[in-house]
C-alpha positions as CSV (number, residue, x, y, z in Angstrom):
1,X,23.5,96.3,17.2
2,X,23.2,97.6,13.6
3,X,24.7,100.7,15.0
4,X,27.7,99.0,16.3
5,X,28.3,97.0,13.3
6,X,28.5,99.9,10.7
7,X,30.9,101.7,13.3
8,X,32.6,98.9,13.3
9,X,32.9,98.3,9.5
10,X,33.5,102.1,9.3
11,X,36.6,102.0,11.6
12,X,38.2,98.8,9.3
13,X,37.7,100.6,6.4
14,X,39.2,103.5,7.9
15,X,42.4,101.3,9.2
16,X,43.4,99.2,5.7
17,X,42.6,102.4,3.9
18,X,46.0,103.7,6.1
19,X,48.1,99.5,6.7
20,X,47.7,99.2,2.5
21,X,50.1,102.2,1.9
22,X,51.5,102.0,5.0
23,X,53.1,98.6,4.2
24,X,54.1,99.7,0.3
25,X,55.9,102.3,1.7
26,X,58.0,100.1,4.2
27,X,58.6,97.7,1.5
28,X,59.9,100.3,-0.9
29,X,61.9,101.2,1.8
30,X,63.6,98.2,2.2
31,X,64.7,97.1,-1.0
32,X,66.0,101.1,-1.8
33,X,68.5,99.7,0.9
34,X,69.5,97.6,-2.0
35,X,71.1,99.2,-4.7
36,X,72.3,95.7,-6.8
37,X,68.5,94.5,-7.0
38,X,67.0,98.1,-7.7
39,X,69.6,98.4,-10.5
40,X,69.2,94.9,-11.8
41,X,64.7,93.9,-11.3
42,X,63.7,97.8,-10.8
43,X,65.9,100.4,-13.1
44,X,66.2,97.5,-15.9
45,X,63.5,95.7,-15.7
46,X,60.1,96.7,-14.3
47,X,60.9,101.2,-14.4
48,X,61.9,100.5,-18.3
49,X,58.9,98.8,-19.1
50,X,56.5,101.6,-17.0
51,X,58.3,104.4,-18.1
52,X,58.1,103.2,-21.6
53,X,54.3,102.7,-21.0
54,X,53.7,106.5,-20.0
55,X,55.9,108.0,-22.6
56,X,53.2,106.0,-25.0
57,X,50.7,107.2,-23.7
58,X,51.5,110.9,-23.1
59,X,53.7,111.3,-26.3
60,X,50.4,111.6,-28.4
61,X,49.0,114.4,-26.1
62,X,50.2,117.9,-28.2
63,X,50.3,119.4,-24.5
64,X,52.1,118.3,-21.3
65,X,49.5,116.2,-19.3
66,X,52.1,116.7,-16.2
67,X,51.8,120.1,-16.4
68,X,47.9,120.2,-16.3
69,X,47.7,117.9,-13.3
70,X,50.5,119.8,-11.7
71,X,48.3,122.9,-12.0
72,X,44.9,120.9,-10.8
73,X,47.0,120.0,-7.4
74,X,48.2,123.9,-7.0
75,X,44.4,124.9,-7.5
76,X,42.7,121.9,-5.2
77,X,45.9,122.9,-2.1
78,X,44.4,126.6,-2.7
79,X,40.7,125.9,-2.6
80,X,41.5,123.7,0.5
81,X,43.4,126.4,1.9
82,X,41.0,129.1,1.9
83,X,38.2,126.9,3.1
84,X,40.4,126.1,6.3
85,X,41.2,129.6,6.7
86,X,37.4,130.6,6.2
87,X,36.3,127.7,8.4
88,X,39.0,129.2,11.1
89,X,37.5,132.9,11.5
90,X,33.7,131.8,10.9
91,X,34.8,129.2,14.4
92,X,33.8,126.4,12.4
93,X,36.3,124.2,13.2
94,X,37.5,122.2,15.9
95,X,40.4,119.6,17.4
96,X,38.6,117.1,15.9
97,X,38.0,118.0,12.8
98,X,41.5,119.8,12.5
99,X,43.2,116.0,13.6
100,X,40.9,114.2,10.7
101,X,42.0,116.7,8.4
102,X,45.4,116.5,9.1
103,X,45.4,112.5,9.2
104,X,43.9,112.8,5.4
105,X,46.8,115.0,4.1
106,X,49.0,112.2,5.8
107,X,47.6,109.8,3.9
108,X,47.5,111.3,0.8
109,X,51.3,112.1,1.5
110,X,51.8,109.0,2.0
111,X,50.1,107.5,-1.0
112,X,52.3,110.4,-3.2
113,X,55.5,108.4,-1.2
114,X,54.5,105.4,-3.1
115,X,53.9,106.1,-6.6
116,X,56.6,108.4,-6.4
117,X,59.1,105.3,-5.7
118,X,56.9,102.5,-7.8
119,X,57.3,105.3,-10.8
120,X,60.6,106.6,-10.3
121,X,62.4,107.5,-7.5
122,X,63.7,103.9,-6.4
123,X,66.2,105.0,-9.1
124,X,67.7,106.8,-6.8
125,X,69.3,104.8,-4.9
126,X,70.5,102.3,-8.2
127,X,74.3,101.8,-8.8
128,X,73.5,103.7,-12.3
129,X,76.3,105.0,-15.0
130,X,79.1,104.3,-12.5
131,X,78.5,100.8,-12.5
132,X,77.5,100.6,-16.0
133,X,80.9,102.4,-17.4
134,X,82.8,100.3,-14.2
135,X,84.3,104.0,-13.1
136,X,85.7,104.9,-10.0
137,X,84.5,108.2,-8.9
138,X,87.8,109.3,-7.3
139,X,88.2,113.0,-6.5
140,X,90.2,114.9,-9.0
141,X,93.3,117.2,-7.9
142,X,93.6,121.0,-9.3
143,X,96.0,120.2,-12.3
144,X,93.5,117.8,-13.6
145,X,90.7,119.9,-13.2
146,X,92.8,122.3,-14.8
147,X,93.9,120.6,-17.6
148,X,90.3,119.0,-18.2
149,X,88.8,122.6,-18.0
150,X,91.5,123.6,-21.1
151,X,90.9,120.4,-23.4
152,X,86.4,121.4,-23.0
153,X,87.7,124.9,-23.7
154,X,89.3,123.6,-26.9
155,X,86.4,121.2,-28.2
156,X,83.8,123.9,-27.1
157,X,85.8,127.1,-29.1
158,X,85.9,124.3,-32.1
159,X,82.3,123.3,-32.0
160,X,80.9,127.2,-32.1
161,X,83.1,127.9,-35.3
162,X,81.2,124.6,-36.5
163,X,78.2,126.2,-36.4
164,X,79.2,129.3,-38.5
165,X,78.5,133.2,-38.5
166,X,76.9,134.9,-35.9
167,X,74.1,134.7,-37.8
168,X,73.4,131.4,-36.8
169,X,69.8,130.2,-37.5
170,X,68.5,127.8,-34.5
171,X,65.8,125.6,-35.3
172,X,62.5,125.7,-33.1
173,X,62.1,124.1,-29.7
174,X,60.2,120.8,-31.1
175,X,62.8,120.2,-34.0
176,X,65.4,120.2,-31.1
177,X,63.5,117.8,-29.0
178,X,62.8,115.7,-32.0
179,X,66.8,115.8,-32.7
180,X,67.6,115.0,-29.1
181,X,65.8,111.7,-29.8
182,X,68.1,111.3,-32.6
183,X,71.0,111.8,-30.4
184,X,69.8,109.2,-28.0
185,X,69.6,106.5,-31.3
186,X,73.0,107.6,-32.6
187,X,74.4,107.2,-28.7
188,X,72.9,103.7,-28.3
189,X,75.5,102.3,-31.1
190,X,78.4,103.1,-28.4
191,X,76.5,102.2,-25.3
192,X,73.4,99.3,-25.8
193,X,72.4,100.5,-22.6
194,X,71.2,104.2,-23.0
195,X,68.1,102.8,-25.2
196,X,65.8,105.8,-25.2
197,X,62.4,104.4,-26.7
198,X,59.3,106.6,-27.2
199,X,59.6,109.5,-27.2
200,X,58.0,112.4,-25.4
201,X,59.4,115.6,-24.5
202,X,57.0,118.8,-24.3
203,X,57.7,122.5,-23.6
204,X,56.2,123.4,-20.2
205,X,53.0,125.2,-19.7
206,X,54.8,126.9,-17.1
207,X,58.0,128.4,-18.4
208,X,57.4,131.7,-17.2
209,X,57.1,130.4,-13.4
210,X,59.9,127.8,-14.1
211,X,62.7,130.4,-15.2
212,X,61.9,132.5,-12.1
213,X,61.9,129.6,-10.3
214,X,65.6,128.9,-11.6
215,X,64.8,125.6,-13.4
216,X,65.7,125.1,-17.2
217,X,63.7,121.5,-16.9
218,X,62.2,119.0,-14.8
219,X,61.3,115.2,-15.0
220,X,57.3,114.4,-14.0
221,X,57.7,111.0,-12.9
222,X,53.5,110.9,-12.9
223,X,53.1,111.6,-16.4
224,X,56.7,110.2,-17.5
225,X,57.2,113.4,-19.4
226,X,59.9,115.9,-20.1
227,X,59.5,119.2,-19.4
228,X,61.5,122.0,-20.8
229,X,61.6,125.8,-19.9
230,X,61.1,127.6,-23.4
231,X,62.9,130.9,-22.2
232,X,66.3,129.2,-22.2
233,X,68.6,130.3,-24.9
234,X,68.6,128.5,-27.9
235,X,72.3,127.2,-27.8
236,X,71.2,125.8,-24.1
237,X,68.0,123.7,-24.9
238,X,69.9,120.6,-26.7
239,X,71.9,120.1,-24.0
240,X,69.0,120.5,-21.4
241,X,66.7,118.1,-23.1
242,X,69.3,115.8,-23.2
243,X,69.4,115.8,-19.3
244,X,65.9,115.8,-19.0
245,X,65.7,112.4,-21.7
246,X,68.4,110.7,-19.5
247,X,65.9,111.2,-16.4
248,X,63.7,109.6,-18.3
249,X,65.7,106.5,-18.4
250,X,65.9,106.3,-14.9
251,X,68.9,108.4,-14.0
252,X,67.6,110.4,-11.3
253,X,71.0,111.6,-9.8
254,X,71.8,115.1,-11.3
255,X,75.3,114.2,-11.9
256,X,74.5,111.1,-13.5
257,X,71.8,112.6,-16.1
258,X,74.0,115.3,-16.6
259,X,77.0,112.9,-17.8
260,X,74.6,110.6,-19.3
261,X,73.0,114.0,-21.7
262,X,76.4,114.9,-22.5
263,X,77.4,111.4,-23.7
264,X,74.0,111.8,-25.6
265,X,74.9,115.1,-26.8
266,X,78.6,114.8,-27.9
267,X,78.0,111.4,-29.6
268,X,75.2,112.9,-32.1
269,X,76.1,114.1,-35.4
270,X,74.5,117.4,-34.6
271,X,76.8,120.2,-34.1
272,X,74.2,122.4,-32.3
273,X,74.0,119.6,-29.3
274,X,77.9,119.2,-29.4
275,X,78.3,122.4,-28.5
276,X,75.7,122.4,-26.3
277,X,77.4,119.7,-24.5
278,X,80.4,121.5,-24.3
279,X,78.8,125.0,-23.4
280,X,77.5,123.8,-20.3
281,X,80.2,121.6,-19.1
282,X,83.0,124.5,-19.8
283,X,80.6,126.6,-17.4
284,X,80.4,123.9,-14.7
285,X,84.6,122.9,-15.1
286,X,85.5,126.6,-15.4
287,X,82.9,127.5,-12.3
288,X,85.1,124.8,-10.1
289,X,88.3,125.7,-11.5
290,X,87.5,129.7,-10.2
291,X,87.5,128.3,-6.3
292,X,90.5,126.5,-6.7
293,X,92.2,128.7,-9.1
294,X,90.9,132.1,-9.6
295,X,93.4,133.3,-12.5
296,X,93.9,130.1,-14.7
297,X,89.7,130.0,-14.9
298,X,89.9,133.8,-15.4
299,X,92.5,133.0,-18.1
300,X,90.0,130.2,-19.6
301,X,87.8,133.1,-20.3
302,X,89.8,135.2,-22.1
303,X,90.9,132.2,-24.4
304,X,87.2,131.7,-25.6
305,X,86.4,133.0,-29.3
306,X,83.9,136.1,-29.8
307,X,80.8,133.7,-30.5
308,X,81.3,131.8,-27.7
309,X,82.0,134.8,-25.8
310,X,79.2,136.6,-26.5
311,X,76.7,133.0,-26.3
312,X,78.4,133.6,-22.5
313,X,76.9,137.1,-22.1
314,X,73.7,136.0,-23.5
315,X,73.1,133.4,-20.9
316,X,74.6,135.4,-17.9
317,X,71.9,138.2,-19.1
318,X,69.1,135.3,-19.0
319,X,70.4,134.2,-15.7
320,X,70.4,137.9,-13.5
321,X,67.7,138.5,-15.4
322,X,65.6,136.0,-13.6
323,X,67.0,136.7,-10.3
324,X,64.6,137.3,-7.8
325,X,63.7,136.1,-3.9
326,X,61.3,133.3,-4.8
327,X,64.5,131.9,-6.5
328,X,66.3,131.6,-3.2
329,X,64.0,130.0,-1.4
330,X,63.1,127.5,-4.1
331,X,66.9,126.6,-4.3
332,X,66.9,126.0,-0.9
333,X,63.3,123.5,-1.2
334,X,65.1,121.7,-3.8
335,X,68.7,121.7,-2.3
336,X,66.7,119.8,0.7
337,X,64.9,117.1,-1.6
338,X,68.2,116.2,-3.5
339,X,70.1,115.5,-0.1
340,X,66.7,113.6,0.8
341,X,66.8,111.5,-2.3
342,X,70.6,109.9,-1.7
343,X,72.3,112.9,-3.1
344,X,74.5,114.4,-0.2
345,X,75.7,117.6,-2.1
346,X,72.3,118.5,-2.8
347,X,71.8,121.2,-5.5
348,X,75.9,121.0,-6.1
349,X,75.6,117.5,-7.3
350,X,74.9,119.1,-10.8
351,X,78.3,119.8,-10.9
352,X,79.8,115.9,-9.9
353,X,79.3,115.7,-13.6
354,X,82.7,117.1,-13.6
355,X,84.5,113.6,-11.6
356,X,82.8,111.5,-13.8
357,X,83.8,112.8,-16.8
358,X,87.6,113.1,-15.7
359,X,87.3,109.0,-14.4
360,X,85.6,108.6,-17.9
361,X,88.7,110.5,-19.7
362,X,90.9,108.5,-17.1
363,X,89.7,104.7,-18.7
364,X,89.2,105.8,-21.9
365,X,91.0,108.8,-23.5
366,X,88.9,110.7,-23.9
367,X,85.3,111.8,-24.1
């Protein structure tokens, strides 16, 4: 009888350890159907006050705490991978043992789902800048890609000879990310909205692994910190800690932190970030404008000024220098959790930037 009763209590245990995530992750399911209440309870209300919670936290850490428990998971998947593949020749194993294990990775999954979603990626699916700005995302035709690609060409040709000489001396990777934050205060005077509060942006402990990877940054929803490959190129960094800041406030959509960094970027009084800003949007406009019109973006190049010319050849020598097959395959890993995460394009949603921008430029003027 005891027997039977500590099985029993075993086996319930067992089951609301697997119905308590089980029916988080169904809920959170639900509502992400609803994009008006995630925008208005969850991206405004209860994500600003969590994410403001961890960048509190983590900001007085001097290292990225994201990072560390990133590298603690890649060590505890390896132990538990040798142990299975030991276990395997020594015949230690068997169907039953191989199910339980598999039903524990399910759950843990599972769990991961969750606090994914509670932390961050219900912003997803919120109606975000779009509906903030009231824009209408309408495709753009050739001539206005054209003639948007020539007006960034101007403003980004002006902003280099802003900076001066060639001799240009950047400032160091935490002065930048202490001016980003800057950028974010200036940009709040123009839209209340973007209200970046405590800050905490880190250089990754894994730079080397992130460049070959093909990454320049990445958001750790866990920790609620920035991370930012340190063997970018100087005049690339603003710009990319910008995008990195505006995942931070809960745009999770490439294209959306992308135009939401540049407004960041190009409303600062900095001229390093302003032509950062325009750097990396000329190379998106002027990448689109090549498959729809090979010899006015060849003709774009030619326009740009020696500095920003050879700033060009800099960062096409970082990018072929990181070239390798890991990057491929990694594309193709993340390319598969952006279409997952509402964003059809996948990895080419970076480049949408470019439609918002031209609706912004559209309503207002300019940008």
């Amino acid at each position: 009888m005891k027997v039977t009763h500590t099985s029993t209590l075993q086996r319930y245990k067992s089951n609301i350890t697997w119905i308590i995530p089980l029916v988080f992750a169904i809920f959170l399911f639900v509502i992400s159907l609803f994009p008006a209440f995630i925008e208005k309870y969850y991206s405004n209300n209860y994500y600003i006050q969590i994410s403001e919670l961890q960048r509190i936290i983590t900001h007085w850490v001097p290292f990225s705490v994201g990072d560390i428990g990133y590298f603690i998971l890649i060590l505890y998947i390896i132990f538990c991978v040798v142990k299975f593949v030991i276990r395997l020749i020594t015949r230690q194993l068997s169907w039953r043992i191989i199910g339980r294990n598999l039903l524990k990775c399910s759950k843990f999954l599972l769990w991961v789902y969750v606090f994914f979603n509670l932390f961050w990626g219900l912003n997803y699916t919120r109606l975000g800048i779009a509906y903030q700005l009231q824009l209408s995302n309408s495709k753009y035709s050739t001539q206005e890609l054209h003639d948007f690609t020539c007006e960034i060409l101007d403003k980004l040709n002006d902003s280099r000879l802003a900076l001066g000489d060639s001799n240009y001396q950047y400032p160091s990777n935490n002065i930048i990310y202490s001016q980003a934050f800057d950028a974010y205060q200036a940009t709040k005077q123009t839209f209340h909205f973007i209200n970046y509060k405590h800050f905490s942006v880190k250089p990754s402990l894994l730079s080397t692994m992130v460049s070959y990877a093909g990454y320049s940054g990445y958001y750790n929803p866990f920790s609620g910190e920035a991370q930012l490959n340190t063997d970018l190129p100087k005049f690339i960094t603003p710009f990319v800690t910008c995008h990195e800041m505006a995942h931070q406030l809960g745009y999770a959509s490439e294209s959306e932190a992308n135009f939401v960094g540049f407004l960041a970027a190009t409303h600062s009084n900095n001229p390093l970030f302003v032509y950062s800003a325009y750097f990396d949007m000329f190379m998106s406009a002027n990448g689109a404008l090549f498959e729809q019109d090979f010899y006015g973006a060849y003709l774009n190049l030619k326009q740009l000024n020696s500095l920003t010319k050879r700033d060009r050849k800099a960062y096409r020598d970082y990018v072929l220098g990181k070239q390798n097959n890991i990057q491929p395959v990694m594309s193709k890993i993340y390319d598969q959790y952006l279409k997952a995460n509402q964003q059809k394009s996948g990895i080419k949603s970076y480049n949408e930037v470019i439609d918002w921008l031209i609706a912004y430029k559209k309503k207002y003027g300019t940008f």
